[in-house]
N, C-alpha and C positions, 0 to 999 in steps of 0.2 A: 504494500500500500504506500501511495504518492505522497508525503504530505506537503501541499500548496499555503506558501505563505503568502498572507493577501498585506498589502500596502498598506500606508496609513491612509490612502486615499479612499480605501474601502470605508474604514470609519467614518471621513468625512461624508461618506456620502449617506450612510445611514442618519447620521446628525441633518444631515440636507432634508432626508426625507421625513425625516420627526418633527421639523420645524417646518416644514410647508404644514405637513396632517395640523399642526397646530395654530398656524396661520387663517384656516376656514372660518371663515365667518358665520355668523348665523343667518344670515338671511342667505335665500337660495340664490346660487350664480344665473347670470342671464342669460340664456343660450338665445342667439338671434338668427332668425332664417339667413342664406344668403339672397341676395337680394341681385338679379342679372340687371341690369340696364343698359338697352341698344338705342343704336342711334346717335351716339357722340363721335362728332367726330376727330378728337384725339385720342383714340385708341382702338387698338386693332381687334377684333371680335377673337381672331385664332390665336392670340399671346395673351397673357397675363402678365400683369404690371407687376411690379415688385412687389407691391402691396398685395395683390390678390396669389399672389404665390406666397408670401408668406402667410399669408392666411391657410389654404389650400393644406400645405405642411404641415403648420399646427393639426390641422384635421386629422391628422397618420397618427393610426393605434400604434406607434412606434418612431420609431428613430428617425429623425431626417433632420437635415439643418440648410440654412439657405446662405448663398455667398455673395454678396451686393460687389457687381465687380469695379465699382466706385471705388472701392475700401482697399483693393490691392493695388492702386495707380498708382500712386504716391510712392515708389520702390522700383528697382528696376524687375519688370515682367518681362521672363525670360523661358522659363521650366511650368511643368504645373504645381512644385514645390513654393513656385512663388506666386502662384493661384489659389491655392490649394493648402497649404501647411497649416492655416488655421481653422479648418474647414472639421467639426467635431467627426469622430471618430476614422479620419482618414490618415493612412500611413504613408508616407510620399516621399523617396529621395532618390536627388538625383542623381542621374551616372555622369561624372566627370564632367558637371557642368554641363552638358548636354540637353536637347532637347526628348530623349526618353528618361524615364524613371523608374523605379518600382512602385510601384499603385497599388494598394491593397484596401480592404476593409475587410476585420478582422479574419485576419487571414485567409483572405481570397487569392487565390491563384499563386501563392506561396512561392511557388516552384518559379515563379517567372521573374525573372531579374528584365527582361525585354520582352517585346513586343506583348502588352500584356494579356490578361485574361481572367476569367472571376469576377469578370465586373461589367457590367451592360452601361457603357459610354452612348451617351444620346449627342444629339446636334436638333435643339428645335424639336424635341420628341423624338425623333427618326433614330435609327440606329446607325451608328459608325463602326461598332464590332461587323467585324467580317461575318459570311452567315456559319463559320464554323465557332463560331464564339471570341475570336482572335482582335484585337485592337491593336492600331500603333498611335502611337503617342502625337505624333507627326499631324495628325489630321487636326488636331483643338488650338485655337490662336486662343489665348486669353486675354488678350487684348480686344477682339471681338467679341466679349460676352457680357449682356447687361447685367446680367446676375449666374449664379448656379444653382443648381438644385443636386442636395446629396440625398439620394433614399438608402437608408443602413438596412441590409440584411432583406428579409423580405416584403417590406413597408415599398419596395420596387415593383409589388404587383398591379399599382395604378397602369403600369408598363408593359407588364406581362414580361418582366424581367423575372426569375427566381431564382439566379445563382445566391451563392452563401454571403457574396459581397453587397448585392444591390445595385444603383444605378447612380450614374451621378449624366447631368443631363444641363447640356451649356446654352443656355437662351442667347438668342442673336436680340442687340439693341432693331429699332424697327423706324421709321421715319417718324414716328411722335415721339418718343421716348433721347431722340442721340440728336447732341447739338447737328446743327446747317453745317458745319467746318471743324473739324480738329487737325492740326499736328503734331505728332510727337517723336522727338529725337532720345536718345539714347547712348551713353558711350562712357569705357572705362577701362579696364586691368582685360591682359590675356588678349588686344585687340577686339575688343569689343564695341559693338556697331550696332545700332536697332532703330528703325523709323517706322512709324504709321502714318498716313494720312486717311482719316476717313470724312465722308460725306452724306447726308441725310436729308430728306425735304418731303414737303406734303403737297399734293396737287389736287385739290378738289378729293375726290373719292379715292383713290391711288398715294401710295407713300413710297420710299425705296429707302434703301442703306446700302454706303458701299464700305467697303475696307481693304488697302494697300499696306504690305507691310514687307517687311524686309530685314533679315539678320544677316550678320559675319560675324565670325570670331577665330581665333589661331587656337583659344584654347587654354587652359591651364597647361595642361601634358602636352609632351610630344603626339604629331600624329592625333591631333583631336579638334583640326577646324571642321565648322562648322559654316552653312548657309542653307537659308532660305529663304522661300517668298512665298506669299500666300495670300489669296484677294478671296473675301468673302464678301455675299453679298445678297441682299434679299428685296422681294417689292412686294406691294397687298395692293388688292383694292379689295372695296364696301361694293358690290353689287346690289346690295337693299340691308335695310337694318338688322335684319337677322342674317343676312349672308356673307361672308367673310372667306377672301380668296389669298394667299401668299407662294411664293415661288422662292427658293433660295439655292446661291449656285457658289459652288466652292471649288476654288484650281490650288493644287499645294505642289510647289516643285522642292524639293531639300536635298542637298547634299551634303554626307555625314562621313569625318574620317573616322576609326573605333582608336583608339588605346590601349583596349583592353586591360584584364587584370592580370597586380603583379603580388607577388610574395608579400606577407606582411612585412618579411625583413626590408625588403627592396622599398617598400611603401616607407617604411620609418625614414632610411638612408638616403633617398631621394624620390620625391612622389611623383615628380614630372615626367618619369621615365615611361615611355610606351611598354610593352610587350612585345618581347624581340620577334615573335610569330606572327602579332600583326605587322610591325616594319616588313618584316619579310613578303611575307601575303598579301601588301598593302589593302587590309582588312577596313570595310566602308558601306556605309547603308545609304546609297540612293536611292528616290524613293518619287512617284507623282503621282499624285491624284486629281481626279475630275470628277466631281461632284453633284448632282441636281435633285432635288428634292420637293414637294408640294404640299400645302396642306389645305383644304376648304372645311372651314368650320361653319356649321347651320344652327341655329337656334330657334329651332318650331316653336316653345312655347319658352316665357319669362324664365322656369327652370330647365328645363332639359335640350341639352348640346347633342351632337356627334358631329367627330371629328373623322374626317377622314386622311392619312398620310401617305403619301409613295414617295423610295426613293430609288435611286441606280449612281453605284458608283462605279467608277472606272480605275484601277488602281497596276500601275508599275512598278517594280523591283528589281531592282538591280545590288545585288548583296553579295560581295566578294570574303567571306570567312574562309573556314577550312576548305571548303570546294566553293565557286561561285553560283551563286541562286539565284534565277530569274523569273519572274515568276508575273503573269500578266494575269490577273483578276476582274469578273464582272460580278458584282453583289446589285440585287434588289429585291425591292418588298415591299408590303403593303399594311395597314395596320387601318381599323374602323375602330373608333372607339365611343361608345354612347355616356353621357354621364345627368343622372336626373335629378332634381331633389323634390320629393312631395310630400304628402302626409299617407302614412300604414297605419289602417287604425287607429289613426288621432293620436299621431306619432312623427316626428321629424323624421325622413329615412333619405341616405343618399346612396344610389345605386353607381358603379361602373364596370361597365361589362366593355368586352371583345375580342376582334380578333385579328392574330395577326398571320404573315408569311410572308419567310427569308429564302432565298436561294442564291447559293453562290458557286461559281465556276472559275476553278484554276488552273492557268496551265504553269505546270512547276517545272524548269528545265533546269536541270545542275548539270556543272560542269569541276574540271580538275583545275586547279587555282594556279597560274604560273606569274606570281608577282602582283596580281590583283586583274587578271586578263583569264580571261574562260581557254583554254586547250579543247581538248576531245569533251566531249559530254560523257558524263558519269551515270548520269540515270532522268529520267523521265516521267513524269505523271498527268494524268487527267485527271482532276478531282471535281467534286460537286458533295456540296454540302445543303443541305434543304431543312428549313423549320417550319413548324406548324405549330399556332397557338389559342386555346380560347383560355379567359380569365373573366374575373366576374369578383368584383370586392361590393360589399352592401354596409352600409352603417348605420343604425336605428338608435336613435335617443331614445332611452330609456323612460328617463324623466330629465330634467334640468340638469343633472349632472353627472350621471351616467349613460354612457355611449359604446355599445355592442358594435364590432366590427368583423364577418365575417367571410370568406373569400377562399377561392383555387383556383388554381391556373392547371391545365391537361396540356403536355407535352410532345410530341411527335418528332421526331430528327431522324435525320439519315444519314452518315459519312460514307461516302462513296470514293473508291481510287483506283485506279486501271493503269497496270505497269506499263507504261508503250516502250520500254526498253529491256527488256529481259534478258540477262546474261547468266550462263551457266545454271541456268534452270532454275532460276531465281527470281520466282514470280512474287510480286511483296503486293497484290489488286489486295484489296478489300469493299466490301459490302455488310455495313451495318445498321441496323433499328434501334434506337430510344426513344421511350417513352414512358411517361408516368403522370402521376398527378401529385402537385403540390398545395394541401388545402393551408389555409392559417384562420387563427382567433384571434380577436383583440379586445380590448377594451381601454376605455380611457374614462376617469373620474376629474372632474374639470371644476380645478380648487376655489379657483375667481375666473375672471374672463381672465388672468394676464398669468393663471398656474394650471395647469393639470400632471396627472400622473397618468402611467399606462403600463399595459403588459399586454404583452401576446406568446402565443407559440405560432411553429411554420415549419414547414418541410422546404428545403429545395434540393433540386436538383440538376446535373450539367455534365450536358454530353462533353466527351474531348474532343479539342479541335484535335486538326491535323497535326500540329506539333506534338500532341500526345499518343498521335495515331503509327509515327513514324517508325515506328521498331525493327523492322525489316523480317523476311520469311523468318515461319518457325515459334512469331513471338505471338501470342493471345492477345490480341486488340486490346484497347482497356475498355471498360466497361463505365457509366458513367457514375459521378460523385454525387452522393446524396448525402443531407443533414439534416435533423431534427433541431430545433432552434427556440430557446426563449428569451425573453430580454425583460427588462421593467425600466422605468426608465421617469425622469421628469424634468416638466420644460416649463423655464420660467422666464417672463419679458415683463421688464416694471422697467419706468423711466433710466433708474440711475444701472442695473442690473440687470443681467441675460445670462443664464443658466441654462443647460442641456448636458443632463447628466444618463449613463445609462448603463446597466449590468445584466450581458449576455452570457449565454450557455450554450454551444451549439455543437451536439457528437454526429462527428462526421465518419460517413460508411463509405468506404473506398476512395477515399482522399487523390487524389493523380498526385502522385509523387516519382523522383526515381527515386528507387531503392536497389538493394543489395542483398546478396542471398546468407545464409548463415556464416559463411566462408566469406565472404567480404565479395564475388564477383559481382558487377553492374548488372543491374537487368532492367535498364531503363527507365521510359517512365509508365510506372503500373499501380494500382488501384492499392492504397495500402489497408488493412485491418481496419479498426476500430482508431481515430485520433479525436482528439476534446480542443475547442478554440471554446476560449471561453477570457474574460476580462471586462475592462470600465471605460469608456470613451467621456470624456470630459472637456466641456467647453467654456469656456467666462469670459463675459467681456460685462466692465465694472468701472462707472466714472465716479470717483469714491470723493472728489473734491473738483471745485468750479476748473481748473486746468488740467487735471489727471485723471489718466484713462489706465485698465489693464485690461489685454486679453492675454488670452490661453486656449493652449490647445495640449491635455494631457490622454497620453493611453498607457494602460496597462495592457499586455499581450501574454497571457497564458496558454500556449500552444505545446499540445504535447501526444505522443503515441499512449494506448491507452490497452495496455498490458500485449503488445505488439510481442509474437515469435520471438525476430530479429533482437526487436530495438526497447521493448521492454517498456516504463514509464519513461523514455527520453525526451525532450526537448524537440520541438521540428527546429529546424534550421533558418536561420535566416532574419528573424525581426529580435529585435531587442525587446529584453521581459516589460521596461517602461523607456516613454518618450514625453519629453515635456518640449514644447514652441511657448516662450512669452515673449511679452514685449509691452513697456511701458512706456504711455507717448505724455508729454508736458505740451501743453500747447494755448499760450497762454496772450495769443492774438493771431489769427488767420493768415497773417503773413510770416509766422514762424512756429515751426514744433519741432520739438528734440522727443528721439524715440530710441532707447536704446534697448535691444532684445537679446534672449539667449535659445541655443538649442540644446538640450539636455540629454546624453544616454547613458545613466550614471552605473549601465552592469555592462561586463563582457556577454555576449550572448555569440553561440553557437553556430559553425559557417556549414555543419554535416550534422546528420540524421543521426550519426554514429556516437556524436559528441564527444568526440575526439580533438578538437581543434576549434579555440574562440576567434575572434574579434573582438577590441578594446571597445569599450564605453568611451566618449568625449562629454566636454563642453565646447562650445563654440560660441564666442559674443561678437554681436553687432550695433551697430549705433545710424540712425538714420535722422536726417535733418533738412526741412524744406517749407513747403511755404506757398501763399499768394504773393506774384506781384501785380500790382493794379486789380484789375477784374476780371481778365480774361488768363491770365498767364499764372500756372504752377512749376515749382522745380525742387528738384532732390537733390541730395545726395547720399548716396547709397553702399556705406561702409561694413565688410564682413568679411571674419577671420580675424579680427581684430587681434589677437593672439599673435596668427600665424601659425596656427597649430596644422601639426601633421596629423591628419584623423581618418579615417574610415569610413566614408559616408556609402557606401552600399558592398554586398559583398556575392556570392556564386551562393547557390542551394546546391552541397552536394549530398551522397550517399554516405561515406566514408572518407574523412581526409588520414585515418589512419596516424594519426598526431603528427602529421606533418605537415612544414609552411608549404602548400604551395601557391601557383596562382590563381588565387580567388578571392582577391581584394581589390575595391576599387576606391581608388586615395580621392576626400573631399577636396576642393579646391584652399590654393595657401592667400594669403591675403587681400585683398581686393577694396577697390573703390570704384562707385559708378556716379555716373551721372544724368541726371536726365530735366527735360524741358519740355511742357505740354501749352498747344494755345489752344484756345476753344473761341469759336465765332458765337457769340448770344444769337 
């Protein structure tokens, strides 16, 4: 038997939840119908305003938090770490400064240090995950997003999302919402470069939004510049008050060099260094995309919507690692979603039901790598990946303060792969089915209008994409990850205070992991036993006096196998047991704020399955400083690694390191300062 020691942050949070219970007033909370009203025309029937999505959120038997992307301009936006890192319960770091990261929520897709997965990535509701469940990093500007939306765990069924991670979903600003003119410059440490220009306008019944933008950089490391470009962009019109039309079209071109990982010694000694196998290989992720997407939203009567979505991406790769990977992808799908609210029985109730479908087609060509140039072709694939979805969430008031929320999503997938290259009798085709059903429960007790509390259970479940599929003849396909999931959780918004605290449990049945057999051989990546994600995600943001603010962003991560063969009660690999993000801002007239932050990972935590081999804990402090000048003009500046410490900001998931250094560390950036200058047209 395990024994889990829990934080002091666990106390705090039972003390959190004793003092709301004791906070309820006597009179009963107000619960107010929502209230649709068409026919304005500054705003768009198919988006929801900041306002109305934070409301929307509050409504989740469960976990979710909203990201005003106001709130991250002031800083250089670069990563989704610097979108994203105070965003409650999300885990996010980047790789060498780069445009990809690791992305998680609690403990989704673990296994993936790139191109991610475990987590259903939106654009505007639409999906950006490949239809095999696969995402790249590459496709989201955060710069282009009025806000975000994070659904934790299965609170992502408004989506028909069920992975164990949830959804996180980037709203594009829209021609009511985003100044007539902005620009903004960028530039600092490592060759660093960044511009936006975007533009917005309303014409009668029609509105549009564009966005230009543009990176460079050489890189902290050797071998790690960086560019790209990427132009999003979207228009609507009002066809009648209740009819609501938008289009949004997205081209991403980037060119990526790798670095790769080095030894922790090598990392201590000198971080800069590449990896002598990517110099060699000239190892690099190119990458474009072409985008187009639709949605017509109808509102028959005062409550009830449906939305309808289609999108089709077009997507290129060009990927020179251990062999070069080329791989030309068409993804598209469709998605009706209805959402009502009326009275049940002289009952508040809000329904949302649908349905969705993904299909996606790759053709995958490898080749044998001579310096970063394809030779002979190595091998060959057709693939085709296909989803099928209906989900259905329903929520009834109770009375005034208790709200029942019930809901499942039915599953259907298919991975498909067809060798077109066969050598020595080495047919590696597959053909396989998933499906299931993922029901959940919730409820939510709703303390004042500005507290409530909740809990649910959830099942989800997720096919492997084709990276988990890859095993070659011989190997049993994997089967897909399922978990059983509960959380509790409470959310609090008062003037000076904003609280979002929450405590899940979720035992997961065939985890896609690689592992290793009793003997220490690799046997790639395959469905492990019985594993436990279980932990606290905590958020605050607290202006405790007329000039001082604090936010935070704390997790605890308790991940671990769960009486495993092999591996026993061990540690999965790869996240740190806690993580804390703060940052304290003084801001004591609109033309100046001083904000100094740190990032916290105060245990070693484990780089293999085996636990065998850690990764150091850091600190990391930064200080930022900026301002209005006149009325139209903002600027930064954007200092981190204050230190200059040598640290470890992401690391490889493996099976066994066998207590040995090798490479499977990727060194965080050493000291830096940026800068940056916004104008906006009123």
């Amino acid at each position: 038997m395990r024994t889990v020691t829990v934080p002091p942050a666990s106390l705090a949070l039972a003390l959190m939840f004793a003092s709301a219970a004791q906070a309820q007033t006597a009179s009963e909370a107000k619960t107010l119908a929502t209230v649709r009203v068409h026919g304005h025309a500054d705003a768009s029937l198919a988006v929801d305003s900041l306002d109305q999505a934070r409301s929307r959120l509050d409504q989740r038997a469960g976990a979710t938090s909203l990201v005003d992307g106001e709130k991250y301009r002031d800083r250089r936006v670069s990563t989704l770490a610097d979108a994203l890192g105070y965003a409650t319960g999300v885990f996010v770091q980047p790789r060498f400064g780069a445009e990809e990261a690791r992305l998680a929520i609690r403990g989704s897709g673990l296994q993936r240090t790139f191109h991610g997965r475990g987590l259903e990535l939106l654009q505007d509701g639409s999906p950006l995950n490949l239809a095999d469940g696969g995402f790249d990093f590459q496709a989201v500007e955060p710069l282009s997003a009025r806000y975000i939306e994070v659904y934790r765990g299965a609170n992502a069924l408004e989506f028909g999302a069920a992975t164990l991670g949830g959804a996180i979903n980037f709203v594009s600003p829209t021609g009511y919402d985003a100044a007539p003119l902005s620009l903004r410059a960028e530039a600092g440490a490592f060759g660093y470069r960044r511009g936006q220009i975007a533009a917005s306008g309303v014409s009668g019944r029609a509105d549009g939004y564009l966005s230009l933008s543009g990176l460079r950089q050489d890189g902290y490391r050797d071998h790690a510049e960086q560019e790209n470009y990427r132009l999003f962009a979207n228009a609507g019109y009002r066809f009648a008050d209740n009819l609501d039309g938008r289009v949004y079209l997205t081209h991403i071109d980037t060119r990526s060099a790798l670095p790769g990982n080095l030894t922790l010694d090598e990392s201590r000694r000198d971080p800069r260094l590449a990896a002598p196998g990517n110099l060699a290989l000239n190892q690099r992720r190119d990458y474009r995309l072409d985008r187009i997407a639709g949605k017509l939203a109808w509102a028959p009567s005062p409550t009830g919507s449906l939305t309808l979505s289609v999108h089709y991406a077009d997507k290129s790769l060009d990927h020179p690692i251990f062999q070069v990977l080329r791989q030309d992808s068409r993804d598209y799908g469709i998605d009706l979603r209805w959402r009502d609210e009326t009275q049940w029985f002289g009952l508040r109730n809000v329904l949302i039901a649908g349905a969705a479908f993904a299909q996606g087609d790759i053709d995958d060509d490898r080749y044998f790598n001579i310096a970063g140039r394809p030779d002979a072709r190595s091998n060959r694939f057709d693939q085709r990946a296909r989803n099928g979805k209906l989900y259905a969430e329903n929520q009834t008031w109770l009375d005034p303060r208790w709200v029942l929320s019930l809901g499942a999503q039915a599953l259907r997938s298919r991975r498909s792969s067809r060798d077109l290259l066969i050598t020595g009798g080495r047919d590696e085709s597959f053909d396989i089915d998933y499906s299931g059903l993922s029901p959940k429960l919730g409820l939510r007790y709703l303390i004042d209008d500005h507290a409530q509390l909740y809990a649910n259970l959830s099942r989800s479940l997720e096919p492997p994409s084709f990276g988990e599929l890859s095993g070659g003849p011989g190997v049993t396909p994997a089967d897909k990850q399922r978990a059983d999931s509960g959380e509790i959780g409470l959310r609090l918004s008062r003037d000076a205070l904003s609280l979002d605290v929450a405590l899940y449990r979720a035992r997961v049945e065939g985890e896609l992991l690689s592992l290793s057999d009793g003997n220490g051989n690799p046997l790639g990546t395959v469905n492990a036993g019985r594993t436990i994600h279980q932990g606290i995600e905590l958020g605050l943001g607290w202006t405790f006096a007329e000039d001082w603010s604090l936010s935070a962003n704390y997790l605890y991560n308790d991940f671990r196998f769960d009486h495993d063969r092999v591996y026993g009660d061990n540690d999965l690999a790869g996240v740190p047991p806690q993580q804390l993000r703060a940052e304290l801002r003084w801001q004591p007239d609109p033309r100046f704020y001083l904000a100094p932050s740190v990032e916290w990972t105060p245990q070693d935590y484990y780089i293999d399955h085996a636990n065998s081999f850690k990764a150091p804990g850091y600190t990391v402090a930064g200080l930022r400083v900026g301002g209005k000048i006149a009325s139209q003009w903002n600027w930064f500046a954007d200092a981190r690694n204050l230190g200059d410490k040598r640290w470890i900001a992401s690391t490889n998931v493996i099976a066994d390191a066998r207590g040995l250094d090798g490479r499977n560390f990727l060194p965080g950036d050493g000291r830096s300062i940026y800068f940056g200058v916004e104008w906006r047209k009123d």
